[in-house]
C-alpha positions as CSV (number, residue, x, y, z in Angstrom):
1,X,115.4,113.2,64.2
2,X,113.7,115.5,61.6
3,X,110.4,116.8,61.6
4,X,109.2,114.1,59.1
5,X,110.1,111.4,61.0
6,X,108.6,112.8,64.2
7,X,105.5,112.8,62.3
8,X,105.6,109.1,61.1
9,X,106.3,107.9,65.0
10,X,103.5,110.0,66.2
11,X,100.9,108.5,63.4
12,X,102.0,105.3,63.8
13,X,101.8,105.8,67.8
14,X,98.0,107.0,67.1
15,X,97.3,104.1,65.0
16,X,98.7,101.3,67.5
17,X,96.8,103.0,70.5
18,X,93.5,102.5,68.6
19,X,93.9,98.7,68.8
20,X,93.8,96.8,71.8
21,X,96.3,94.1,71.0
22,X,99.0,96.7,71.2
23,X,100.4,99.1,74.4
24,X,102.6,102.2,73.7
25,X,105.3,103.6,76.4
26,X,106.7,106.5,75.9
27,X,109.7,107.4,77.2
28,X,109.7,109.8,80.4
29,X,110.4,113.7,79.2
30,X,110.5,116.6,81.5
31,X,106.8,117.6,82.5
32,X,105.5,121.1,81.6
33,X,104.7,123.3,84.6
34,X,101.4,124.5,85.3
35,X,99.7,127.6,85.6
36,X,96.7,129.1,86.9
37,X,97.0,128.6,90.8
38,X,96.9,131.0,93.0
39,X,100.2,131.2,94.7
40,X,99.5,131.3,98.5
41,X,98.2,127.1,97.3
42,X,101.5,126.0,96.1
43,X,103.8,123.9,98.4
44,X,107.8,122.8,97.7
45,X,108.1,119.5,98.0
46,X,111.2,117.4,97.5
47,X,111.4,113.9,96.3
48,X,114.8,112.2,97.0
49,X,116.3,109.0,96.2
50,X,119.4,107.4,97.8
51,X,122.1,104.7,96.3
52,X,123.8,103.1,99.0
53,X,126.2,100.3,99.9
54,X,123.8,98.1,101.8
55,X,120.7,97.9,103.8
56,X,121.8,98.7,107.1
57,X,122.1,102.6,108.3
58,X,124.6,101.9,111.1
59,X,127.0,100.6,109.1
60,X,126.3,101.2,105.6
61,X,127.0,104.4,103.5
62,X,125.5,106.8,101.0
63,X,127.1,106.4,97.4
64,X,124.7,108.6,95.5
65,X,122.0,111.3,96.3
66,X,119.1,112.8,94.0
67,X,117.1,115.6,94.8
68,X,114.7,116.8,93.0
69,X,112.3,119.7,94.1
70,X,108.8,120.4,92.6
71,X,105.8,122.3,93.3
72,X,102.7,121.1,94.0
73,X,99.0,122.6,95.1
74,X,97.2,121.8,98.0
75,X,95.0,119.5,95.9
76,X,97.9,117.3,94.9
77,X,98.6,118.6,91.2
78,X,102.5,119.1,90.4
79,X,102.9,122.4,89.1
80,X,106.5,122.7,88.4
81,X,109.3,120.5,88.8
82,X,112.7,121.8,89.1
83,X,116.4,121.2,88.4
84,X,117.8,118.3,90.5
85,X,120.9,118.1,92.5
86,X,122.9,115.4,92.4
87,X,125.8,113.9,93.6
88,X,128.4,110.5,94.1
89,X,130.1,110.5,96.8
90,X,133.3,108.0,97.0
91,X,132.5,105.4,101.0
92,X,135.3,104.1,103.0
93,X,135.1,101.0,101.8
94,X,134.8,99.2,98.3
95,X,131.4,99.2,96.7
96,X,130.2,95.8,97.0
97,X,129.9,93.8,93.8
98,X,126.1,93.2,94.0
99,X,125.9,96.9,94.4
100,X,127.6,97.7,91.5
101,X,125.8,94.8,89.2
102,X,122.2,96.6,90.4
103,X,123.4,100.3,90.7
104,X,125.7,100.9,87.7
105,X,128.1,102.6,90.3
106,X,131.6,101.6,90.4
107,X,134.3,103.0,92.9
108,X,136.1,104.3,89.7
109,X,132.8,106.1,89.4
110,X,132.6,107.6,93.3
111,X,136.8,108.1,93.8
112,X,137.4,111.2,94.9
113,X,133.6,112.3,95.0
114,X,132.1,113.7,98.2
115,X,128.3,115.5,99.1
116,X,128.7,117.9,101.7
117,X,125.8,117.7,104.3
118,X,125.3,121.7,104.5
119,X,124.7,121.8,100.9
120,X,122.5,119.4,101.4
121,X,120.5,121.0,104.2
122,X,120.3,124.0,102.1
123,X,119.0,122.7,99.3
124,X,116.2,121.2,101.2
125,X,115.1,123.9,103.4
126,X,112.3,125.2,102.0
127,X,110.6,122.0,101.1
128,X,107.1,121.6,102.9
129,X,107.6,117.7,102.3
130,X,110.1,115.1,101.8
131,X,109.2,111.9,99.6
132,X,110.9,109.0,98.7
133,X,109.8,105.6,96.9
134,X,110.3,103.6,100.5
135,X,110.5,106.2,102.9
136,X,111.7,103.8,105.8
137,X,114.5,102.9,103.9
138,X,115.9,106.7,102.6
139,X,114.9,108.7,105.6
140,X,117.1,106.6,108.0
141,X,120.2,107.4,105.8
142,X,119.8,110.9,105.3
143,X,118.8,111.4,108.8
144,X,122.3,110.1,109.8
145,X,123.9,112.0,107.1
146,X,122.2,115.4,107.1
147,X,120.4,116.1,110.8
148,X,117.5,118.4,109.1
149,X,116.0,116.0,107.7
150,X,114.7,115.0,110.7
151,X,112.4,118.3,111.3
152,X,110.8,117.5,108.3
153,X,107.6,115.7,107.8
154,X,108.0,112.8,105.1
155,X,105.9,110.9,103.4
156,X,106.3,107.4,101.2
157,X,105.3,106.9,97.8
158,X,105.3,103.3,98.1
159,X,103.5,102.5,101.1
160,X,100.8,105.4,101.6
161,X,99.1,104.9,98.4
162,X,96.5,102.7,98.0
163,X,98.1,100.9,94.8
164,X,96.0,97.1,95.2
165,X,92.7,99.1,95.9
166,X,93.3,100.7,92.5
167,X,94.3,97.8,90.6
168,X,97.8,97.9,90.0
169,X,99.6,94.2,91.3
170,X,103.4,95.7,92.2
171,X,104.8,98.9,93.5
172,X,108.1,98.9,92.3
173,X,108.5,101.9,90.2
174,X,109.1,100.1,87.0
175,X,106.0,98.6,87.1
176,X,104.3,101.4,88.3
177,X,106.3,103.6,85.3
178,X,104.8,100.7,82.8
179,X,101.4,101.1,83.9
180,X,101.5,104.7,83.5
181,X,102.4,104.2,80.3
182,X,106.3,105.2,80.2
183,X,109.8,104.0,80.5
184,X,113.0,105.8,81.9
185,X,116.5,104.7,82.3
186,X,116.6,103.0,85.3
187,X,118.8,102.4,88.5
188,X,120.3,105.9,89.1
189,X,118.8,108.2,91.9
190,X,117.6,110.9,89.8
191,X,115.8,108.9,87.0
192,X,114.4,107.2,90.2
193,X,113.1,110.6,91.3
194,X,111.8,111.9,88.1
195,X,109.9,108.9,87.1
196,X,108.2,108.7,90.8
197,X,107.2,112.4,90.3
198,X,105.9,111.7,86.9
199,X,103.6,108.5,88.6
200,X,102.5,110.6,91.5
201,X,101.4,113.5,88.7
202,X,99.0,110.8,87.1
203,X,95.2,110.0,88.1
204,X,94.8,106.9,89.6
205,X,92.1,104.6,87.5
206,X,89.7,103.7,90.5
207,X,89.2,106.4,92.6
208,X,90.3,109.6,89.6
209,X,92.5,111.7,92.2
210,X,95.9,112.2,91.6
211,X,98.4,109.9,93.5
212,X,99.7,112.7,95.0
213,X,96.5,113.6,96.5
214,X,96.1,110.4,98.1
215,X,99.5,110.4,99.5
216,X,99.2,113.6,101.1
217,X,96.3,113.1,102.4
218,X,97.5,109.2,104.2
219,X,100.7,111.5,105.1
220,X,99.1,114.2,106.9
221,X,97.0,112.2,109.2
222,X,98.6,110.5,112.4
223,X,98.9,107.0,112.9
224,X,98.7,104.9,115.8
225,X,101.0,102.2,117.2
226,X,100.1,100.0,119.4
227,X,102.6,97.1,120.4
228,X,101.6,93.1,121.5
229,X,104.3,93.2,123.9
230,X,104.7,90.0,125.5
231,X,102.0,88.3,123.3
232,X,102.0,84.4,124.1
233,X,104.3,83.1,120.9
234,X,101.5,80.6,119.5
235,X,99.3,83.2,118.6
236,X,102.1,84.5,116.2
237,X,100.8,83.4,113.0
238,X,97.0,85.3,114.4
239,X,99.4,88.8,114.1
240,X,100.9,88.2,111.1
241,X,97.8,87.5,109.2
242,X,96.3,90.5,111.0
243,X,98.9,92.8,109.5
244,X,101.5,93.1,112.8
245,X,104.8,93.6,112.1
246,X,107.6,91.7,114.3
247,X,110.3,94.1,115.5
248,X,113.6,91.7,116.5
249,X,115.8,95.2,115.6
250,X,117.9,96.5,119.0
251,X,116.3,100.5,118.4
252,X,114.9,101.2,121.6
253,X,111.4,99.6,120.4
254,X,110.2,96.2,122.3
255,X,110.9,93.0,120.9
256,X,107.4,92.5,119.7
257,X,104.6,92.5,117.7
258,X,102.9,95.7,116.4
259,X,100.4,97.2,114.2
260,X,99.9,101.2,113.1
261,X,96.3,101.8,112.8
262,X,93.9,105.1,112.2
263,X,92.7,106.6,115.5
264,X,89.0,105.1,114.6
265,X,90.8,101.7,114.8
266,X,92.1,101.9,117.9
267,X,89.4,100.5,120.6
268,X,89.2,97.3,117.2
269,X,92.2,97.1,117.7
270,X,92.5,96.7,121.3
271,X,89.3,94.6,121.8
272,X,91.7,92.3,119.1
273,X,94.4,91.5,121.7
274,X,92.1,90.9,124.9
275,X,90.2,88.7,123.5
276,X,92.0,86.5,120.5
277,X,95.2,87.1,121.9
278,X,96.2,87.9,126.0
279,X,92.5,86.0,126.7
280,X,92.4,88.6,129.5
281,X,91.9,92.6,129.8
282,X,95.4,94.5,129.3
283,X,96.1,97.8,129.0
284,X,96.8,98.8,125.8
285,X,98.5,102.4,124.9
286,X,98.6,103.7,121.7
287,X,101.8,105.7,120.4
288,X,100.5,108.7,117.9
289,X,102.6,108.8,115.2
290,X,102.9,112.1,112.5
291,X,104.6,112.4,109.3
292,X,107.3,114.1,111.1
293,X,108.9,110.8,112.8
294,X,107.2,108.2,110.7
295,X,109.6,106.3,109.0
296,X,112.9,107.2,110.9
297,X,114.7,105.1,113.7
298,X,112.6,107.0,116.4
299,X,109.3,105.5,115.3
């Protein structure tokens, strides 16, 4: 595009953003690092993405894997984000259709493609953080396929921000790309990564921090389980409503109701179930859960 050109979009981008019947997205470009920080205050963090043939862990199998490593202070401003690996990798059995129609990826695409785990492992060993936009859903994969990733402490773009509280209605990440006033090309790992990156670099509108700031700070403090084992079944709806979560999964877990609140919550919590739900004092023990097993098949 010449320079001339350039100019006319970028006039006639000024002009539409002074009305307020119009909205302008941009589309997403690399981000500029940032200097000025004192070194021993920058972190590597790594935001991943997975692609994969189905829901289920146990059975199901990695397709496509973006990494993409940044910087980032201790105050939750991205400094520097770098060059992404990533890489198809060709499953044992055909690519479901759906799969396809949503991803792009054909097995034409993946023949003949693998990811080897210890280049995987490498790539990620320095990274003080792993993120991913639904965290409970990557970090079970790539715990099965690469083992380090379970010594690392993780954290979930989707669920550890605040989003409702500051006034956004979805958390998929082309809403959340819209709102923060860009578009990417969607549905392939990497774009997935970058455009998360680019949402976690922006202020939020209520509270001013940077969504990285919030999520890091949800992500370093523990959580608490606490499970309504046995709970008499007509009080189900009382749970639900509550917040508790029903695990029917065979993991290990009980077949139950349960809830992960902040330490301050906990005696709330427990006063909850003796009187609204068991209608009789129980012993209730809370299971302290950290950023480094949150998320994966052992919490």
């Amino acid at each position: 595009m010449s320079e001339s050109n350039t100019s006319a979009l970028e006039a006639a981008t000024a002009l539409l953003g002074t009305s307020d019947d119009y909205r302008v997205l941009r589309r997403l470009t690399p981000r500029r690092p940032i200097t000025g920080i004192p070194e021993q205050n920058i972190r590597r963090g790594l935001f991943v993405d997975v692609e994969t043939t189905g829901l289920d862990p146990t059975k199901d199998e990695i397709i496509e894997l973006a990494m993409v490593p940044f910087c980032y202070s201790l105050d939750g401003i991205i400094t520097e984000v770098g060059n992404a690996f990533e890489q198809l990798r060709e499953p044992s059995h055909p690519i479901p259709p759906p799969v396809s129609a949503l991803t792009g990826i054909t097995d034409s695409m993946v023949a003949g493609h693998y990811i080897n785990p210890d280049d995987v492992a490498k790539f990620s060993q320095s990274a003080a953080i792993v993120i991913a936009h639904n965290a409970a859903f990557d970090r079970k994969f790539l715990e099965r396929f690469c083992p380090s990733f379970s010594s690392k402490p993780w954290a979930c773009s989707m669920s550890e921000i605040d989003w409702v509280s500051e006034g956004y209605e979805g958390t998929k990440l082309a809403y959340l790309a819209t709102e923060c006033g860009f578009f990417y090309d969607r549905h392939r790992a990497v774009n997935d990564c970058l455009a998360a990156l680019e949402i976690l670099a922006h202020p939020l509108p209520v509270s001013g921090s940077n969504a990285l700031f919030q999520l890091l700070e949800k992500a370093r403090k523990p959580t608490w389980r606490i499970w309504a084992d046995g709970a008499p079944f007509e009080f189900k709806e009382d749970l639900k409503s509550r917040g508790y979560r029903w695990n029917g999964d065979n993991n290990g877990f009980p077949r139950a109701w349960f809830i992960d609140v902040s330490e301050q919550d906990i005696q709330t919590e427990a006063s909850f179930l003796q009187t609204k739900i068991y209608r009789r004092d129980v012993e209730v023990s809370p299971v302290k859960i950290t950023a480094y097993d949150r998320f994966s098949e052992r919490a």
